[in-house]
N, C-alpha and C positions, 0 to 999 in steps of 0.2 A: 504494500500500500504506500503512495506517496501522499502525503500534503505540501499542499503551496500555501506560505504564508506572507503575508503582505500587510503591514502599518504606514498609517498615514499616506496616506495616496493623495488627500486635499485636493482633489478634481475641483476645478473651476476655483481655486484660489487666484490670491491676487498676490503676486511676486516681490518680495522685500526689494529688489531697487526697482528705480525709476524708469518704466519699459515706458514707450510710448503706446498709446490703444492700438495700433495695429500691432507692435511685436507683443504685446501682452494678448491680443486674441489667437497669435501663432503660439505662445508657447505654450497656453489652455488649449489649443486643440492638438497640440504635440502630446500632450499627457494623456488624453483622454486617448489618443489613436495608442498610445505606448500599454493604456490599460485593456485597449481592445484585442493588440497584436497577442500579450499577454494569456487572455482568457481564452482565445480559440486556438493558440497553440499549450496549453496548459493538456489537453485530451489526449494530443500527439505523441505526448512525454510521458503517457500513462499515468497521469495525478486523475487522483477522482474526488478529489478535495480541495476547494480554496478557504481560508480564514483570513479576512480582514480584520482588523483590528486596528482602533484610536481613529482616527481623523478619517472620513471617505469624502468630505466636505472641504474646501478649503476659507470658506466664508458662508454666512448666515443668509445671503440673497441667494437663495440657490431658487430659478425657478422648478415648476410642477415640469416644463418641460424634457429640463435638462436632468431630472430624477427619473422621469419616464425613460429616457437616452442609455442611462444605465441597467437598468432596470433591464432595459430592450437587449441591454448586450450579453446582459448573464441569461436573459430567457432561451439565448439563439444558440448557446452551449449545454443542451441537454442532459450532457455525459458529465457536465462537472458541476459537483454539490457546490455552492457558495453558502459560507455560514459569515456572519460579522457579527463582532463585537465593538460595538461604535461608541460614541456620545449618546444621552440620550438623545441629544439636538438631533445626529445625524440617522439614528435606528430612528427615531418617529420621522424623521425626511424621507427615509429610503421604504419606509411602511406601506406612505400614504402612497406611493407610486398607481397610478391606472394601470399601466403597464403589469399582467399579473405574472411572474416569473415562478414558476412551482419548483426549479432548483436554485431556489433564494429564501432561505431561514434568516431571519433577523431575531438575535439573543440580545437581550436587555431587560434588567431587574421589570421593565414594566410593559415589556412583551410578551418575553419567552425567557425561560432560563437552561431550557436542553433540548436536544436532538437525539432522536438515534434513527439509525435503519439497521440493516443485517447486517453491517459491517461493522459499524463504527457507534460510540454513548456519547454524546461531548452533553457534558455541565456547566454552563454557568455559574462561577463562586464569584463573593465581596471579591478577592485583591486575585483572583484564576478562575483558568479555564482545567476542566481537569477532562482529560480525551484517556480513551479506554476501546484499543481494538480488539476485536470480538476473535476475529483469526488467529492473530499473533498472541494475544491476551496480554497486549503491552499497555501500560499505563503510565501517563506523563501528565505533567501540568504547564501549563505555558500562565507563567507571571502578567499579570495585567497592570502590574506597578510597572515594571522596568523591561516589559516586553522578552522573557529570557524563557528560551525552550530547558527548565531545570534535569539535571543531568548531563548536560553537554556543556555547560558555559555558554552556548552562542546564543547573544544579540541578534531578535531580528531585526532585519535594516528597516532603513524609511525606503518607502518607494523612491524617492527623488529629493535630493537638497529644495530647502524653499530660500535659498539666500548664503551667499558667500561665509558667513560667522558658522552658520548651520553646515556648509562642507566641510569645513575644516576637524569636524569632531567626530564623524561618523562615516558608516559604508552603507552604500546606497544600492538598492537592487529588490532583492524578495531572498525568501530561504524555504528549501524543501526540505522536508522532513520524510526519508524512506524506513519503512517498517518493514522486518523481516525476520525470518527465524536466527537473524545474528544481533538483530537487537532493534535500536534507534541510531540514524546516522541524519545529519544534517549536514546540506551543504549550502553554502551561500553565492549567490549568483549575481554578480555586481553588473548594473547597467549605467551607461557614463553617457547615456544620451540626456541635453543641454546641463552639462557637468558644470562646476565650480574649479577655477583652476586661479593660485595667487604664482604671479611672478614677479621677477623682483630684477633691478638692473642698477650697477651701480656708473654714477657719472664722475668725470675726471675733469678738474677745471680746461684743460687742454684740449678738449673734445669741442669741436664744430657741433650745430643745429642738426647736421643734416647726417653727420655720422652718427648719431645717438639717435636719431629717426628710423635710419638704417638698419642699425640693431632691434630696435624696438620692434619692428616690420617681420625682423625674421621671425623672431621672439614670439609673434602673436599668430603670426600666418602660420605655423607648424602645429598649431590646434584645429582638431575640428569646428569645423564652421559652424555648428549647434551649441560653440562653446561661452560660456559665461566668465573674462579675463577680468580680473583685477591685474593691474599693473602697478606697482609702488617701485620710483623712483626716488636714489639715495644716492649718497656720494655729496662729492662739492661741484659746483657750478662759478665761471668767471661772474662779474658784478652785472655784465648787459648781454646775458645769455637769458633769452626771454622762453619759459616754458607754458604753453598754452595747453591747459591738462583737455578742457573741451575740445579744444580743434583736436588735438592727439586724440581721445575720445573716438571723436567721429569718424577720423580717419582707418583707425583702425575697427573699426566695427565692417569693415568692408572684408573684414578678414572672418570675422569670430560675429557671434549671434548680437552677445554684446559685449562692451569693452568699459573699464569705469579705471581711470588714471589716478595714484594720488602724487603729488607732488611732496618727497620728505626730504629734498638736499637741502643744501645750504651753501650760502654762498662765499667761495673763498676771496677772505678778505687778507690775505697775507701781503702779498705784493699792492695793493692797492694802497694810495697815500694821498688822501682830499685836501690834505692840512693847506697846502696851497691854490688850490682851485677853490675859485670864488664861485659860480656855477649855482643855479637851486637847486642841480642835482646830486653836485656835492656837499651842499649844506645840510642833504635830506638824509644823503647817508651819514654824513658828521651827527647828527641829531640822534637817530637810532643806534649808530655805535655807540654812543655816552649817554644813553640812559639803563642805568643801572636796574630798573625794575622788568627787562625783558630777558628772556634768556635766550641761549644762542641758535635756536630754532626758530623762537621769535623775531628775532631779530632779522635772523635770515628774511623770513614772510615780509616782513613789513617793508624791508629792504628791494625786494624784488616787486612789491605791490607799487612803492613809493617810484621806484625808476621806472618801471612800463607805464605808469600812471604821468609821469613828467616826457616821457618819450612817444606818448599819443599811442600806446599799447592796451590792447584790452587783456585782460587779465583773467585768466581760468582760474577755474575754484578749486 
């Protein structure tokens, strides 16, 4: 027997950064096609079992439509039982469906609390699920605090990061659970479609515009184009080395799904010497070097905000 398990899938959520409404309607209907690919090749791999669990929602506007959608999708997979262990929010969303799907159980303290057919008992407990096969006479409990098949150590993933902080902690995909006369085995199946990826590049005051674009270019185009880049740039920078983190942004977005830039160097002030340039640009940096209440980060920003801003430069965020 296999089960397929699946947490937090947040269909129709709204994405932690700033998509614009079209790429935010592409990456809702990337999920929803990636939960469809999903459930009809789920039969293929001999599972006769999915469990959802925590989030199936990703926001509270969900319409009667887009629960029917799902609904329609688990109805059209006959061969595979779908049980979920949701919110109440999302078990009374995923209830009221028109759409009637008969291998769709929804367990929740004020639904349902078990299932069984000839195969398989699963119960609904406070803080578990506790599943009991009838063949194998295997019996396990899957955590509803911290999502954990007990017995094995493993974590199930989330379906998909919802935001770069959220990549960086976790594995993303689903996990099957095979049952057999050697016991319980779990394996976990990571999918990296529109993935989170941090990259990081460091700058040298001696570097031209256009050679550090260059890098950045290779840097970002060697990801898939579904890909989610942060880019944080560090190092030192000359004083009138103007870094535009939007235009860089935009540009590289032609590469990767999207691209979010942050600006951390700072800028080298070693060889630089204002004491005699009379200039307001050099009075603006004299002023930010001798105030003692910023530090040398700060200083850095306000320094390069102060000279693009006197050199008729717009300034990225």
């Amino acid at each position: 027997m296999k089960i397929l398990l699946c947490r937090d899938l947040r269909l129709n959520g709204i994405c932690t950064v700033s998509l614009s409404a079209e790429k935010a309607s592409e990456w809702n209907n990337a999920r929803f096609r990636k939960f469809e690919r999903l459930l009809h090749s789920a039969p293929k791999d001999g599972i006769g079992y999915m469990f959802i669990l925590g989030r199936l929602f990703g926001t509270t506007l969900v319409s009667g439509d887009y629960i029917d959608s799902i609904s329609d999708l688990i109805r059209r997979e006959p061969q595979l039982k779908v049980i979920t262990f949701l919110t109440d929010e999302d078990s009374h969303a995923l209830s009221s469906a028109s759409v009637t799907a008969e291998n769709l159980h929804v367990l929740s303290p004020s639904i349902s609390t078990s299932y069984e057919d000839e195969h398989i008992t699963v119960t609904l407990e406070e803080e578990e699920i506790r599943v009991e096969t009838k063949e194998e006479g295997e019996k396990f409990p899957i955590s509803l605090k911290n999502y954990r098949v007990d017995g094995s150590g493993e974590r199930i993933p989330s379906f998909e990061p919802y935001g770069y902080e959220d990549a960086f902690h976790d594995t993303f995909g689903y996990m099957i659970t095979r049952i057999n006369e050697k016991g319980i085995r779990n394996e976990i199946r990571p999918d990296t479609i529109y993935a989170y990826r941090l990259l990081k590049t460091e700058i040298t005051p001696s570097e031209e515009e256009e050679i550090i674009m260059a890098r950045i270019r290779k840097m970002v185009s060697s990801n898939d184009e579904d890909t989610f880049v942060r880019l944080v740039l560090g190092g030192t920078t000359g004083v009138g080395v103007n870094i535009d983190t939007n235009k860089i942004s935009q540009e590289l977005m032609q590469y990767v799904f999207y691209a979010e830039v942050l600006d951390e160097t700072r800028i080298d002030l070693s060889g630089y010497q204002p004491e005699n340039d009379i200039s307001l640009t050099n009075e603006f940096v004299r002023l930010a070097l001798n105030d003692p209440s910023l530090s040398e980060a700060e200083r850095s920003a306000v320094i390069r905000i102060g000279w693009n801003a006197l050199n008729s430069r717009e300034e990225g965020e």
